[in-house]
C-alpha positions as YAML, in Angstrom:
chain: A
units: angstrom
residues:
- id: 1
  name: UNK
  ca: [5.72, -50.03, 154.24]
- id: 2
  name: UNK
  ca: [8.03, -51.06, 157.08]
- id: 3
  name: UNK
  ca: [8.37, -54.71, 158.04]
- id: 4
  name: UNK
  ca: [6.24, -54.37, 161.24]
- id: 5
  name: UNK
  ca: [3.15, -53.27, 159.30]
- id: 6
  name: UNK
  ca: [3.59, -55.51, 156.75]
- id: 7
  name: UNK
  ca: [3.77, -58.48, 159.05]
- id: 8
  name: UNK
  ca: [0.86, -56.97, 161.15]
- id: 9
  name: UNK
  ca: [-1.08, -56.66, 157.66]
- id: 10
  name: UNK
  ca: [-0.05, -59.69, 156.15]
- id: 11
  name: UNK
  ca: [-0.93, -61.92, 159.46]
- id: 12
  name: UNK
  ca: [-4.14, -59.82, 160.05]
- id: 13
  name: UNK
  ca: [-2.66, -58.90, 163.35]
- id: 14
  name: UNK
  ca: [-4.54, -55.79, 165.25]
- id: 15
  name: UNK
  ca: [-2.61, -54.13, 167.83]
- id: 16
  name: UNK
  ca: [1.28, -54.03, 168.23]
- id: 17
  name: UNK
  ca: [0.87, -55.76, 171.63]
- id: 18
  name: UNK
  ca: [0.04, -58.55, 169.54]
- id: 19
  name: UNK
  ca: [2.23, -58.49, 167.41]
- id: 20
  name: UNK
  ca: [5.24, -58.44, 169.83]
- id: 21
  name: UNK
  ca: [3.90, -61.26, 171.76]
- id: 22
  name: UNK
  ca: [4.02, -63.26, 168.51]
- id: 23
  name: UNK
  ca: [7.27, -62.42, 167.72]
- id: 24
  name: UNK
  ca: [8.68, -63.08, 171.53]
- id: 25
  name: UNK
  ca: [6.70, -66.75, 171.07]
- id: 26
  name: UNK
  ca: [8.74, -67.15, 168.08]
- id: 27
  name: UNK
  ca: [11.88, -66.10, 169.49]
- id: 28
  name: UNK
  ca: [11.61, -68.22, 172.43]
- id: 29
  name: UNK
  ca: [10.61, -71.20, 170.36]
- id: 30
  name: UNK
  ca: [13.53, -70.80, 168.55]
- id: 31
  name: UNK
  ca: [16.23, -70.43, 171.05]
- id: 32
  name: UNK
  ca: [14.57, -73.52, 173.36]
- id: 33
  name: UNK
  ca: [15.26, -75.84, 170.42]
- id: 34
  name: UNK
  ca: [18.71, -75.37, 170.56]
- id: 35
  name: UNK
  ca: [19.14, -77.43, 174.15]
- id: 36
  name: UNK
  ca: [16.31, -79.28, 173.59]
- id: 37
  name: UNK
  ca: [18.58, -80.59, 169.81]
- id: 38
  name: UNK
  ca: [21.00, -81.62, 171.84]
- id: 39
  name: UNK
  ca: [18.96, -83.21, 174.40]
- id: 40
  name: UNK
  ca: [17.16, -85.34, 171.44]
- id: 41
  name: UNK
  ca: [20.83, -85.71, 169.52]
- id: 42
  name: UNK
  ca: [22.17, -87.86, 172.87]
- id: 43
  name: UNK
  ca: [19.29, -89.79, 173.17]
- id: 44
  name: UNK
  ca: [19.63, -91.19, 169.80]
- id: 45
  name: UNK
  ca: [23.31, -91.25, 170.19]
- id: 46
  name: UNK
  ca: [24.21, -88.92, 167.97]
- id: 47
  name: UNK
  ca: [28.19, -87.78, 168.59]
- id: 48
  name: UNK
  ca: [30.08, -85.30, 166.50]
- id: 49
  name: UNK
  ca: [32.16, -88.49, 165.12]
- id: 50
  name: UNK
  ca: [28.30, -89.35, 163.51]
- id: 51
  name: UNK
  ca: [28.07, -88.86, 159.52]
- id: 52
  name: UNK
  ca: [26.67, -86.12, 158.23]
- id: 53
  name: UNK
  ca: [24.01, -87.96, 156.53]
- id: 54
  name: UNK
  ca: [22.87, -89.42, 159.78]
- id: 55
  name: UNK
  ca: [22.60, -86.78, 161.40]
- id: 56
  name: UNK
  ca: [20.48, -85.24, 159.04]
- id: 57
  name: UNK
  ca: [18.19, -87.93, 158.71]
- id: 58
  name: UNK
  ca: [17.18, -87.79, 162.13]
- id: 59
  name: UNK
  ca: [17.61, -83.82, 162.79]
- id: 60
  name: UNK
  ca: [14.61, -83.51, 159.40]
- id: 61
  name: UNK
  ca: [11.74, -85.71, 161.26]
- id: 62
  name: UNK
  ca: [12.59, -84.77, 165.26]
- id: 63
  name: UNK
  ca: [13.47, -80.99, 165.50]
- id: 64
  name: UNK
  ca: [11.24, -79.40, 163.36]
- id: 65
  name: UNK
  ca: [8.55, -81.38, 165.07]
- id: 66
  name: UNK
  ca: [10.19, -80.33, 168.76]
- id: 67
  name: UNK
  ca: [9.97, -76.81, 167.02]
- id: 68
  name: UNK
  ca: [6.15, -76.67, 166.50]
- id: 69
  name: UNK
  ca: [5.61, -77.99, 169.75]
- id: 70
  name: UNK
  ca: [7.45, -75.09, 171.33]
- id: 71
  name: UNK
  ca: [6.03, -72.98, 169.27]
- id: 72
  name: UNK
  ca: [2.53, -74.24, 170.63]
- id: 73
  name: UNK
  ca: [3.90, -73.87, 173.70]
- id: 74
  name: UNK
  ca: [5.08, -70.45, 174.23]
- id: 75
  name: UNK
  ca: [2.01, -69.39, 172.24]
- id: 76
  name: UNK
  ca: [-0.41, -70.51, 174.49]
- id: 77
  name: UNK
  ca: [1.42, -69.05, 177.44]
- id: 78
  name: UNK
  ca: [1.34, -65.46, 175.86]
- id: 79
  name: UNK
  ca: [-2.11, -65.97, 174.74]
- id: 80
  name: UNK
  ca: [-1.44, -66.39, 171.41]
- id: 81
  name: UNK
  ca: [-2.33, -70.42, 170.58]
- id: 82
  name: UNK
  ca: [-5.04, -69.35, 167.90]
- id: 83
  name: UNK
  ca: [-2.27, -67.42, 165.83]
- id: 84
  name: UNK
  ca: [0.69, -70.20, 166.36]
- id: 85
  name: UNK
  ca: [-2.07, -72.72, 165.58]
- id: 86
  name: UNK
  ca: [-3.46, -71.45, 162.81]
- id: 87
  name: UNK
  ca: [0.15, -70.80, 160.91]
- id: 88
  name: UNK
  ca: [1.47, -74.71, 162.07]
- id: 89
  name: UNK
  ca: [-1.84, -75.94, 160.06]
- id: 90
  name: UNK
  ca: [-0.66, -73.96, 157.41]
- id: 91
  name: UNK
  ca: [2.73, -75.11, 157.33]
- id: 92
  name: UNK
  ca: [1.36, -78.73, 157.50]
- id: 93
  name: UNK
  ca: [-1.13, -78.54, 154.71]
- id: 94
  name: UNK
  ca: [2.17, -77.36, 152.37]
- id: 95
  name: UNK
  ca: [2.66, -80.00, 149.84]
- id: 96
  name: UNK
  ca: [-0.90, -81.62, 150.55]
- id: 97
  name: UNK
  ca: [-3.24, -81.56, 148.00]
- id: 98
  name: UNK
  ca: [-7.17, -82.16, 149.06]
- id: 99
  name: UNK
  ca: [-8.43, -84.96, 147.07]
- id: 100
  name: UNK
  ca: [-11.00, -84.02, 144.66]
- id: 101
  name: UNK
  ca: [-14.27, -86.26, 144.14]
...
């Protein structure tokens, strides 16, 4: 099985037009984060003379964040917000366990 099919299988996804507007939502996502990472980096001052360690303790709670939002983003402009909102649940939920009664 190529990696098309077993992305469209795996994500339930119907017809390639789909699935190439989900990948082009991720794409975009992903490049936009780049400017918008340094636009976040200068307002909390972040230089390359910063410490690694700082930097990473601010890139782990902002960007990813920035990310999802983007990825909301370009999904609902493409017409895909139920698939890019459905998978960000998903990759919230990870590490939460329901409580149990």
């Amino acid at each position: 099985m190529n990696p098309k099919a077993w992305l469209m299988n795996k994500w339930n996804i119907q017809t390639d037009r789909d699935f190439w507007l989900i990948m082009l939502t991720y794409s975009l996502a992903g490049m936009t984060i780049l400017p918008v990472k340094k636009v976040i980096f200068h307002l909390v001052g972040i230089t390359p003379h910063t410490p690694f360690w700082i930097v990473v303790l601010v890139y782990i709670p902002l960007i990813p964040p920035a990310y999802q939002v983007g990825l909301i983003f370009f999904g609902t402009i493409f017409g895909q917000f139920d698939f890019v909102w459905a998978q960000a649940k998903k990759r919230f939920r990870i590490g939460i366990k329901p409580k149990t009664a």
